[in-house]
C-alpha positions in Angstrom: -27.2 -71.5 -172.5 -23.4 -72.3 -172.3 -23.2 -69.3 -170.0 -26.0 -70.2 -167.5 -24.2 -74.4 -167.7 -20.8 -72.3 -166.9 -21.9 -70.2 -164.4 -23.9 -72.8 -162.6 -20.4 -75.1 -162.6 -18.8 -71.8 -160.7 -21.4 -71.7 -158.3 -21.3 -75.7 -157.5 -18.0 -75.8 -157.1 -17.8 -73.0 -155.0 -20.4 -74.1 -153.1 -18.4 -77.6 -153.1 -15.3 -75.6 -151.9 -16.8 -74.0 -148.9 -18.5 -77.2 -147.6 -15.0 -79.4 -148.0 -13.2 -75.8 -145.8 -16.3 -76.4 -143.3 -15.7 -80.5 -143.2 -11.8 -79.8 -142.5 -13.0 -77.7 -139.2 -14.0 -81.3 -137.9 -11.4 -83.8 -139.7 -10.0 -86.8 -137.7 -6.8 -86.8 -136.3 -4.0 -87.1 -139.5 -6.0 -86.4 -142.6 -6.4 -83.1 -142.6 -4.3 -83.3 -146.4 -7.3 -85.1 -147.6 -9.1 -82.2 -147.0 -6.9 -79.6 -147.8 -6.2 -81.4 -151.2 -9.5 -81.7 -152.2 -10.6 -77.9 -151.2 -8.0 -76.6 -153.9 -9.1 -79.3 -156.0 -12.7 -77.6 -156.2 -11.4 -74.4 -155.9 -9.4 -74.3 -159.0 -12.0 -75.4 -160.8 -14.5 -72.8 -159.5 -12.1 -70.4 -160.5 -11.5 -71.7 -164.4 -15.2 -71.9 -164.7 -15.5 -68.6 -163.6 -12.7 -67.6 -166.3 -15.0 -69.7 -169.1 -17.9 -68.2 -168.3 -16.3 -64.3 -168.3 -14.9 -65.6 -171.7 -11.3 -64.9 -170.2 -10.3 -68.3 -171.3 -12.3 -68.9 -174.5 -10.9 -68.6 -177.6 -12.3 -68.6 -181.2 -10.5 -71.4 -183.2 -12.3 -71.5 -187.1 -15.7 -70.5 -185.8 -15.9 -72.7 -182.9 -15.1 -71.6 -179.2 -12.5 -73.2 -178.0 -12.9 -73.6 -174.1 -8.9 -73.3 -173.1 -9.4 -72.7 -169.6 -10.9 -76.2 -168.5 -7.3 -78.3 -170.0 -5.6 -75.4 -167.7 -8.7 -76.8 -164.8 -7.9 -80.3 -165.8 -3.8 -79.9 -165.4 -3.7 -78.7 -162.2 -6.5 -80.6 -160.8 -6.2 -84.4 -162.1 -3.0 -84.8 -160.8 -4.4 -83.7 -157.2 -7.3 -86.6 -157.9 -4.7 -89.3 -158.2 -2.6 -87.8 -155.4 -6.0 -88.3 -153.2 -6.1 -91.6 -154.7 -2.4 -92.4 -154.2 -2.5 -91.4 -150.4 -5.3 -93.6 -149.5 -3.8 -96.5 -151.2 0.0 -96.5 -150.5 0.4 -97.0 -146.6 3.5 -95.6 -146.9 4.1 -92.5 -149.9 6.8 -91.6 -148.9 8.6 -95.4 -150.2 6.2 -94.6 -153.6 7.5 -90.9 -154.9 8.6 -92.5 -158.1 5.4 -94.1 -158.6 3.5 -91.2 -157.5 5.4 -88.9 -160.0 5.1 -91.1 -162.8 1.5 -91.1 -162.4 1.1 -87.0 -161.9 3.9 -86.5 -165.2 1.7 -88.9 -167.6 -1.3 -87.3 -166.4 0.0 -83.9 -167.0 1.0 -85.5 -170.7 -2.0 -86.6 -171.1 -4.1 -82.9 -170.2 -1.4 -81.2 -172.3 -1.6 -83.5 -175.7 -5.3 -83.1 -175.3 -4.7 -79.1 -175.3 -3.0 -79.9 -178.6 -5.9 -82.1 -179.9 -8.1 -79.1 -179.2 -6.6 -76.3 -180.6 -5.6 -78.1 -183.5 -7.0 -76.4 -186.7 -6.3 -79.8 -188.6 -7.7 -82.9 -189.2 -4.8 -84.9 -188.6 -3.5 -82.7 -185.9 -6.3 -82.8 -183.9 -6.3 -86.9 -184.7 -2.8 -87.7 -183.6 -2.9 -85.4 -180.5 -6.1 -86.7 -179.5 -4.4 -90.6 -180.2 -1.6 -89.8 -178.1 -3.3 -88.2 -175.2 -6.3 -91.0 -175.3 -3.4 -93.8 -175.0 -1.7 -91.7 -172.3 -5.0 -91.7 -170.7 -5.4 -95.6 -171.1 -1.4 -96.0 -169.7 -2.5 -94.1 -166.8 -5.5 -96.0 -166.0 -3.9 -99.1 -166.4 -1.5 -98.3 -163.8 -4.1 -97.1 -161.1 -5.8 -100.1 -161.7 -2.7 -102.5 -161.2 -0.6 -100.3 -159.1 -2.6 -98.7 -156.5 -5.3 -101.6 -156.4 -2.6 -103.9 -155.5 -1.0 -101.4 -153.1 -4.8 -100.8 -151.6 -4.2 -104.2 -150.2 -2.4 -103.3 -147.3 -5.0 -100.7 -145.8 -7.8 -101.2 -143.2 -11.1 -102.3 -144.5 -12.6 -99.0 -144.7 -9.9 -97.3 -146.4 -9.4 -100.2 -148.9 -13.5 -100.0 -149.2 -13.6 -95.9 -150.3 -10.4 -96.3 -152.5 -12.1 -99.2 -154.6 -15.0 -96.6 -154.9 -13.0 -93.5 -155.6 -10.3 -95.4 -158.1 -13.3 -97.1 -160.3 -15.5 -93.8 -160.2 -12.4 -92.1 -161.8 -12.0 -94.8 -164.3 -15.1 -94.6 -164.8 -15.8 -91.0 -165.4 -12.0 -90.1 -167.3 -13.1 -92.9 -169.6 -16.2 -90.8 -170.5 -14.0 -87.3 -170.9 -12.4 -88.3 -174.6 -16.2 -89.8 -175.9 -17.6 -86.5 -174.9 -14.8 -84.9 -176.4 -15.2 -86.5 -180.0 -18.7 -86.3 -179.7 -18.2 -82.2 -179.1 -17.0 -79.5 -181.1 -13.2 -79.9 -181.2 -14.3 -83.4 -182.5 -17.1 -84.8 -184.6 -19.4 -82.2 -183.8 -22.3 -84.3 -183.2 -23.2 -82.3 -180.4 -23.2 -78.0 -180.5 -21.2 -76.1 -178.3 -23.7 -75.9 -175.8 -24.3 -79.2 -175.7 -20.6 -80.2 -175.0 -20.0 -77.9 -171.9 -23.0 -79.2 -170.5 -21.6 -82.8 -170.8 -18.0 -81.6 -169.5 -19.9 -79.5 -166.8 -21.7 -83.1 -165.0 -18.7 -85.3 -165.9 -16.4 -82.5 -163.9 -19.2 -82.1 -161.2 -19.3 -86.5 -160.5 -15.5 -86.4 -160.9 -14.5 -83.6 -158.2 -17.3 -82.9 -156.4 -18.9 -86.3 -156.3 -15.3 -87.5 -155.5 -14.6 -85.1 -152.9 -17.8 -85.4 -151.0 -17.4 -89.5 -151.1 -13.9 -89.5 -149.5 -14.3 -85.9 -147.0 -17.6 -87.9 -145.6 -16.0 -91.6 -144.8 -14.8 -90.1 -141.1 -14.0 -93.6 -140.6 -11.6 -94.7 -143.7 -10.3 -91.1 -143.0 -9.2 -91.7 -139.6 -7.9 -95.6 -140.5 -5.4 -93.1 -143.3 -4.9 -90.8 -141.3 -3.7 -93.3 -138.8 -1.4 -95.1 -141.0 -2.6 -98.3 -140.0 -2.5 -101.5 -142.5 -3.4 -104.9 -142.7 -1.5 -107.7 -143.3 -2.0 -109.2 -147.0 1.6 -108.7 -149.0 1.3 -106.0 -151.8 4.0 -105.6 -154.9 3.7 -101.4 -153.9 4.9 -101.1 -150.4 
């Protein structure tokens, strides 16, 4: 079963990665980067699914399989999430590249300590790494919440309207990703192996797919982004 739950996340997303190319064929004027970002986004993780379910990135850690290849998925691709979620917010990015990296870096500190939770073959390894990387996670979520709600502020309507969506569908959804995590095999084990990568597979499916179809389908808020234009309430981010 954890091969037909893998190979059936390879085939969404590369289903989902051929639809976002086809959307960018017809994307209003400037936000062709929304597009572009979130077609790699799926992409990469079509690909690492592919490598899970080929066993190319599975290893066997103490008589559990150790699914590798989604925290190399989850480095590369989270940090392109909150770069989606940082261009519709910030009217201008350009004035934000510290806050920008500061998000991407603890994101990337966060995927990586979680690699380290998950390969641990100790108790209290697999504890503190998983501590770390789940305060990281709530650091992180903290600051899109503050940050780039208050930056938000400054967009059209529409745009401020599908960030609000997007941001709290992320919250939402990365809040889920360390439950399911010690619910799984590299914690509790409550749930088999099976079990877990089916979880991992929908919360990955509503968190890139789900996202990407939300934002590449608002033609409007994507044109009002695009178009760099703002509105006039003050914002601490400018």
């Amino acid at each position: 079963m954890q091969t037909l739950w893998l190979t059936l996340g390879t085939l969404s997303f590369i289903a989902a990665t051929v639809f976002f190319i086809f959307l960018m064929t017809r994307a209003p004027a400037g936000s062709r980067h929304f597009f572009i970002i979130t077609a790699v986004i799926t992409g990469v993780a079509a690909f690492f699914y592919l490598t899970m379910t080929t066993g190319a990135t599975a290893s066997n850690v103490e008589g559990r399989i150790f699914y590798w290849g989604r925290y190399i998925d989850w480095v590369i691709t989270t940090p392109l999430l909150l770069l989606d979620l940082a261009l519709l917010a910030l009217p201008n990015w350009r004035r934000n590249i510290q806050l920008i990296a500061g998000l991407i870096a603890l994101d990337v500190f966060m995927i990586l300590t979680g690699l380290l939770a998950g390969q641990s073959t100790s108790d209290f390894g697999a504890g503190f790494w998983f501590i770390v990387s789940t305060a990281a996670m709530i650091v992180l979520l903290y600051l899109v919440y503050t940050q780039l709600f208050a930056a938000a502020q400054n967009r059209p309507g529409s745009v401020q309207g599908i960030f609000r969506t997007l941001a709290l569908l992320t919250i939402v959804l990365w809040s889920l990703y360390p439950i399911v995590w010690l619910l799984g095999t590299e914690g509790f084990a409550v749930a088999s192996s099976t079990v877990e990568v089916f979880m991992f597979l929908i919360l990955d499916i509503l968190a890139k797919i789900g996202f990407g179809f939300l934002l590449l389908t608002n033609r409007e808020a994507l044109g009002q982004a695009g178009g760099g234009g703002v509105a006039a309430q003050p914002s601490r981010v400018r």
